[in-house]
C-alpha positions, 0 to 999 in steps of 0.5 A: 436503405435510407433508414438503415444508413441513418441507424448506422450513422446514429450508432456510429455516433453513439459510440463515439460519444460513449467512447469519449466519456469512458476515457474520464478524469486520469486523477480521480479517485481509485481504490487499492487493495492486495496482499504483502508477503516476505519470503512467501509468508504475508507480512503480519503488519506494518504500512505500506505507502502509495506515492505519485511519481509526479508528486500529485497524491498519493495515500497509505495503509495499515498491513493486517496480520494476514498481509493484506491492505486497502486503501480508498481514495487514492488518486490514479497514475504511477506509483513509488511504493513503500513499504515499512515495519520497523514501527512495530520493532518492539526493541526500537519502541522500548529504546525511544520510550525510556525502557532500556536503561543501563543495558536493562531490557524491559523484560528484567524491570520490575513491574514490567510484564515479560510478555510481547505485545501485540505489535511487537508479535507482528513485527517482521525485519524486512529489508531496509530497502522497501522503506524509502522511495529512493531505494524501492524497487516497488512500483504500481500504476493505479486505473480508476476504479478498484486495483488489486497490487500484491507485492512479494518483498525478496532480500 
């Protein structure tokens, strides 16, 4: 009888440790992974932005042409999240790029190909809202480890 109250005072704390090391650093290093759709389709490009709400990390991606995203090393906690495609917006690169002049759209200027770009073929208008942190109603809370967040923009 001595021997198995032994045992169990020894698993007991086995288990007590094992539970306090579990528990980790709440800012370490997290991964997020997921898919962007608007208006049930996956939104071809983009960036999508992680912000912590306490000010303290964050990290952004790229968004594929199959409206998914991985971001690495990103610390844990609650999330503003963003997400933008106006700097795929073909008409606003050419504008800023000294294209449009005199009412001339690139696609009538000499020299100029009349064919879209790859970006401006990703280019998808999505409510401005989703820009700006202040206005997103997008939020996330990131686990150490691998997180899986899709997110489905709506007008």
């Amino acid at each position: 009888m001595r021997s198995y109250r032994l045992v169990l005072v020894a698993s007991l704390g086995l288990l007590a440790v094992l539970a306090g090391c579990h528990k980790g650093n709440p800012n370490a290093p997290a991964s997020v992974s997921g898919k962007i759709t608007y208006q049930s389709q996956p939104l071809k490009g983009g960036t999508i932005t992680f912000t912590a709400k306490d000010g303290n990390g964050g990290g952004a991606a790229s968004i594929n042409e199959d409206g998914t995203y991985t971001i690495t090393d990103i610390t844990t906690g609650d999330m503003n999240v963003t997400v933008e495609t106006e700097s795929l917006n073909k008409k606003k690169q050419d504008y800023t790029q000294g294209k449009h002049k005199m009412g001339q759209d690139s696609s009538s200027a000499p020299g100029l190909s009349s064919a879209p770009t790859a970006p401006a073929d990703r280019y998808v208008k999505i409510p401005t809202k989703y820009a700006s942190t202040g206005s997103s109603p997008l939020t996330a809370t990131l686990s150490k480890g691998k997180n899986t967040k899709d997110f489905e923009l709506t007008d």
